[in-house]
C-alpha positions as a Markdown table, in Angstrom:
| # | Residue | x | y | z |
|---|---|---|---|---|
| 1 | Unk | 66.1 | 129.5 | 100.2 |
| 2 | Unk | 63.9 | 127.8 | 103.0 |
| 3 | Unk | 65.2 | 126.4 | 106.2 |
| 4 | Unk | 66.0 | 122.5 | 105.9 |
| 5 | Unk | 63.6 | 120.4 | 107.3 |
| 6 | Unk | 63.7 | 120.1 | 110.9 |
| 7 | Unk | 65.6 | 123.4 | 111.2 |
| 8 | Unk | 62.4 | 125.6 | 112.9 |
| 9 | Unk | 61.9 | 122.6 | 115.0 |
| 10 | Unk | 65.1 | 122.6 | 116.6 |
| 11 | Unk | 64.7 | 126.2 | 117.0 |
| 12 | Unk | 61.6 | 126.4 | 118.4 |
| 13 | Unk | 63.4 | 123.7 | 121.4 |
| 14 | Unk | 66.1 | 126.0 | 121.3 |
| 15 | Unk | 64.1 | 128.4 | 122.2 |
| 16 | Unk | 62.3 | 126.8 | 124.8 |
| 17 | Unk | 65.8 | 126.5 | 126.7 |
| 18 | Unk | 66.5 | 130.2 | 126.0 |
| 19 | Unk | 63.5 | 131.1 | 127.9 |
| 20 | Unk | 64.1 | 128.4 | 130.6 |
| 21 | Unk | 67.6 | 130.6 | 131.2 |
| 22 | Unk | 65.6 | 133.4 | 131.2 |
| 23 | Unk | 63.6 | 132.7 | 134.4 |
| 24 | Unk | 66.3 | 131.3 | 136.0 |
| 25 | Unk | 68.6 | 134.3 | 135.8 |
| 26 | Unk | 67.2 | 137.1 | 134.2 |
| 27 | Unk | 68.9 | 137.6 | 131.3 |
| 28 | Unk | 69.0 | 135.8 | 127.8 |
| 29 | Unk | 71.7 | 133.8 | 126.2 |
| 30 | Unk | 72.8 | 135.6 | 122.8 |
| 31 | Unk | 72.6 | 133.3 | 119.5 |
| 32 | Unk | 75.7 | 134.6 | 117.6 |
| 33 | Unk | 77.8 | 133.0 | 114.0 |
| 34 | Unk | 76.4 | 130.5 | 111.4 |
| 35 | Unk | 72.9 | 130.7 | 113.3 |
| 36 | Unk | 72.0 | 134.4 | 113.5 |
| 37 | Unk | 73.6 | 134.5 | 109.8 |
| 38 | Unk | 71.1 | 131.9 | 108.9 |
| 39 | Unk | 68.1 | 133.7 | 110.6 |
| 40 | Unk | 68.9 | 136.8 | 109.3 |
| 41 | Unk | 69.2 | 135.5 | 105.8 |
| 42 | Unk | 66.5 | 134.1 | 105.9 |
| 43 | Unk | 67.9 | 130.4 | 105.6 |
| 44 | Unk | 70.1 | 131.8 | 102.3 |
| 45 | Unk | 73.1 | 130.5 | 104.6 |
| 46 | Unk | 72.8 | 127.4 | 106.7 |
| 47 | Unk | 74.4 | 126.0 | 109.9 |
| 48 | Unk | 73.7 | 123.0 | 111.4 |
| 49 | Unk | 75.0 | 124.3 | 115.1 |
| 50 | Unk | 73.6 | 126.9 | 117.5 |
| 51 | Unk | 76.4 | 129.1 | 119.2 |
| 52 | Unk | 75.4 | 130.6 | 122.6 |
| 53 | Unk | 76.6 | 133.6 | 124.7 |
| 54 | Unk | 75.5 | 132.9 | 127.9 |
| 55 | Unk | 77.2 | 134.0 | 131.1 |
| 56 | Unk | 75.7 | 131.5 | 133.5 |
| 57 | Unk | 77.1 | 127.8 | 132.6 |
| 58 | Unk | 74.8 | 126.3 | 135.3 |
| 59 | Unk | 71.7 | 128.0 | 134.2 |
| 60 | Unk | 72.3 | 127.4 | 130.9 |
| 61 | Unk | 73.1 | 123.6 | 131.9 |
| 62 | Unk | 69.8 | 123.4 | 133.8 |
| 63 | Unk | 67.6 | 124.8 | 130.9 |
| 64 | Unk | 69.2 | 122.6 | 128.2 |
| 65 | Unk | 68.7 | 119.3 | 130.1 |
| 66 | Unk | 65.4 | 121.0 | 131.7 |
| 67 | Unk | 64.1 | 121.5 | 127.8 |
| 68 | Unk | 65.2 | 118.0 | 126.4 |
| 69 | Unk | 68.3 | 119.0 | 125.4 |
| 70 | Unk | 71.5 | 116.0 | 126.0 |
| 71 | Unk | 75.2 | 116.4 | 126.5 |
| 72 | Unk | 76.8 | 115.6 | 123.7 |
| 73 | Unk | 78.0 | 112.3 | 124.0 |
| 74 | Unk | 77.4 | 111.1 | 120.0 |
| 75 | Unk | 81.0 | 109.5 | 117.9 |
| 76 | Unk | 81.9 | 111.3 | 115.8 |
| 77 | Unk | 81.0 | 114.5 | 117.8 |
| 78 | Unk | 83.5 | 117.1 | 120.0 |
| 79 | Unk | 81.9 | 115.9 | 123.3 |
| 80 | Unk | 81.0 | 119.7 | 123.8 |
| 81 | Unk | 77.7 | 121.3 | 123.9 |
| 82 | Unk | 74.2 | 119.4 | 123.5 |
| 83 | Unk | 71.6 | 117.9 | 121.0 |
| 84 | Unk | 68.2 | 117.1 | 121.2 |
| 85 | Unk | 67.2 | 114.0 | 120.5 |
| 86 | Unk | 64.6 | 114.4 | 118.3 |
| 87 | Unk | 66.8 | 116.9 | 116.2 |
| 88 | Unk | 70.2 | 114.9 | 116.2 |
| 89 | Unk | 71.5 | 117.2 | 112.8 |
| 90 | Unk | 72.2 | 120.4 | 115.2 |
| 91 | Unk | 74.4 | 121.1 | 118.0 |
| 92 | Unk | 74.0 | 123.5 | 120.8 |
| 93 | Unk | 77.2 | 125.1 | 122.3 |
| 94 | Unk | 77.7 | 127.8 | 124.5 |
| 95 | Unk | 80.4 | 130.4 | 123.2 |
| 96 | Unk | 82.2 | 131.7 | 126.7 |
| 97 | Unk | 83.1 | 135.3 | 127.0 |
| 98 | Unk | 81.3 | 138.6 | 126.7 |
| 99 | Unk | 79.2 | 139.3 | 123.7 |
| 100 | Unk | 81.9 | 139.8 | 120.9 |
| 101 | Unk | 84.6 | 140.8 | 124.1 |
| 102 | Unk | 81.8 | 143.4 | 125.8 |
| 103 | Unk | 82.4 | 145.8 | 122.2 |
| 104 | Unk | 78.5 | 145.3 | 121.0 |
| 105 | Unk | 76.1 | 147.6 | 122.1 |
| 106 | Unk | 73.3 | 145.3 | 123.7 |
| 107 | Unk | 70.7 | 148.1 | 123.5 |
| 108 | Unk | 71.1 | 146.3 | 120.0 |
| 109 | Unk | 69.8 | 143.1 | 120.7 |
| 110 | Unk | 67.2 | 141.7 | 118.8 |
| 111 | Unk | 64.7 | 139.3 | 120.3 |
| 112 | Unk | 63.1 | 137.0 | 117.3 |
| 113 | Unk | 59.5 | 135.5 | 118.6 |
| 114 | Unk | 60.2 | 131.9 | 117.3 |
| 115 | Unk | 56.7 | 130.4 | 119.1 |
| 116 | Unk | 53.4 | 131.6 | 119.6 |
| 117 | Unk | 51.6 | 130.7 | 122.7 |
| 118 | Unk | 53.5 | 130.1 | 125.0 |
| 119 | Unk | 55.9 | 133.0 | 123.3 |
| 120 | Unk | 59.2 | 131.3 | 123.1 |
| 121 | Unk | 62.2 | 133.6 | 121.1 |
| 122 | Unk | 65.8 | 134.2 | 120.5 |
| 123 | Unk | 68.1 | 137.0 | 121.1 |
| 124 | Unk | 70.4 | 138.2 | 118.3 |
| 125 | Unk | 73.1 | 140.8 | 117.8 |
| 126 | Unk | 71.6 | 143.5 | 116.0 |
| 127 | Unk | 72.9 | 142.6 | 112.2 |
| 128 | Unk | 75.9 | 145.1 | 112.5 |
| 129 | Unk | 77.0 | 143.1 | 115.0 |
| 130 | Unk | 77.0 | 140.0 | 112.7 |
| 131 | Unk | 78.0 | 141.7 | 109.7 |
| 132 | Unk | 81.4 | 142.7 | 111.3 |
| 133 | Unk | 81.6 | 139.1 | 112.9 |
| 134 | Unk | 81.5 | 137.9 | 109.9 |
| 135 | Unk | 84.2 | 139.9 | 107.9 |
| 136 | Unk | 86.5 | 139.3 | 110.8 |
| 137 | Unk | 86.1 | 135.7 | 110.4 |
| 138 | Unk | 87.3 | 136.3 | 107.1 |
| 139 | Unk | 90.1 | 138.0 | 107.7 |
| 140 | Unk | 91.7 | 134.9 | 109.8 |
| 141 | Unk | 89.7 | 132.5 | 107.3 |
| 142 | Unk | 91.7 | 130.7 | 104.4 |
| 143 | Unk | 92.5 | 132.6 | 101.4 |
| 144 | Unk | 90.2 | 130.1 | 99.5 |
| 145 | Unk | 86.9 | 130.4 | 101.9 |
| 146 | Unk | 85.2 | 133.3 | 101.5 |
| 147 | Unk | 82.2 | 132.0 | 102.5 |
| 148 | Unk | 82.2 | 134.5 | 105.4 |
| 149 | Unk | 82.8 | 137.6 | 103.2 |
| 150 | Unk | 80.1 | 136.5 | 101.5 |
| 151 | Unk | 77.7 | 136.2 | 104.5 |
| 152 | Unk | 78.8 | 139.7 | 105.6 |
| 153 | Unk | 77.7 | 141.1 | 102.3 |
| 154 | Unk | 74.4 | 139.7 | 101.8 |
| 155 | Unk | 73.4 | 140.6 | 105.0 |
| 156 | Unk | 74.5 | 144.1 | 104.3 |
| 157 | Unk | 72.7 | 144.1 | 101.4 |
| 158 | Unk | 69.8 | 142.7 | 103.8 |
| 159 | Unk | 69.9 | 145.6 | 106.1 |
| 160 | Unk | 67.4 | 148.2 | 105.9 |
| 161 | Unk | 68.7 | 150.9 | 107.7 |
| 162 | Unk | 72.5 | 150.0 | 109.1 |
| 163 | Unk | 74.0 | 152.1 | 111.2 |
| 164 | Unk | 76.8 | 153.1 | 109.2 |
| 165 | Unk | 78.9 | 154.4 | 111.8 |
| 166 | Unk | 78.4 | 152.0 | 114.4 |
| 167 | Unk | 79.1 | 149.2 | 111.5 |
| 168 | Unk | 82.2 | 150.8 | 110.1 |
| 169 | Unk | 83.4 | 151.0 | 113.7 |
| 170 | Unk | 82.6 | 147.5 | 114.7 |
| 171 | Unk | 84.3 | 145.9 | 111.6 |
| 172 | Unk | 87.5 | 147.5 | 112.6 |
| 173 | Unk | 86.7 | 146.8 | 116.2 |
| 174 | Unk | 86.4 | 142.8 | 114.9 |
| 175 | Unk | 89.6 | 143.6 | 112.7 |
| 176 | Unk | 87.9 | 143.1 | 109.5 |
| 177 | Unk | 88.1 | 145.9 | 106.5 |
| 178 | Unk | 84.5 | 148.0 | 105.8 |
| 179 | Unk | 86.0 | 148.3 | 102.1 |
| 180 | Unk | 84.5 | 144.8 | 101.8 |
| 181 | Unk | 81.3 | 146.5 | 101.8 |
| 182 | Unk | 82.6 | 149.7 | 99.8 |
| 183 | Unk | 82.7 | 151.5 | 102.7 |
């Protein structure tokens, strides 16, 4: 399934800002939930919101507005996060914390090249990460929405070469079960 018009757009500014944090403190801000799902699945699942780890609120501040980005100030909106105003269908928040409580191993991270010249990307979990996100969000989901377990699995089934240890250890870590995944 391709990625809803406008969607590589937004990432590409998105991108832009993650680069601008980049410079200003050395480190990049970690795009975690619906959005790394949707990268990693190729658009298969959607989101319409980017979720952000990113340590230093200033910084992260400064290379929103710096890159186009707005507060979020829209009705109907939590007045949380940022927009850009030429893509007003996604949200930007930054998710405080440690990456997944400081459990993920960030000699995991994937950085995904988003522009070409100059080279703007994103930084993901590595897709064990996500996977056992995922299933947790399950576990504390609604009986009816299994949306999440469903998300887990495809990207499971995705994976080339999961690390089976380090997966089954982070789903329990994340309190989800690996016998979602027959494992």
């Amino acid at each position: 399934m391709p990625f809803p018009d406008g969607y590589l757009d937004a990432l590409e500014c998105l991108a832009r800002a993650c680069e601008t944090y980049q410079s200003l403190t050395g480190g990049y801000p970690i795009l975690v939930g619906g959005a790394a799902v949707a990268l990693y699945s190729a658009g298969e699942f959607q989101s319409g919101d980017f979720d952000l780890v990113a340590s230093d609120d200033g910084a992260f501040d400064g290379a929103m507005l710096a890159c186009g980005f707005v507060r979020e100030d829209r009705a109907g909106h939590l007045l949380i996060g940022y927009h850009h105003p030429e893509h007003p269908g996604y949200g930007v928040q930054q998710v405080s914390g440690p990456l997944f409580d400081g459990r993920a191993d960030r000699a995991r991270l994937v950085r995904v090249v988003v522009t070409a010249g100059p080279e703007c990307a994103v930084v993901l979990p590595s897709i064990e990460d996500i996977i056992a996100d995922r299933l947790a969000q399950h576990a504390v989901a609604s009986p009816a929405d299994d949306s999440r377990l469903r998300q887990g699995v495809l990207l499971f089934r995705l994976a080339d070469t999961p690390d089976l240890a380090y997966l089954k250890r982070r789903i329990l870590e994340e309190g989800g079960d690996p016998a979602w995944l027959g494992l």
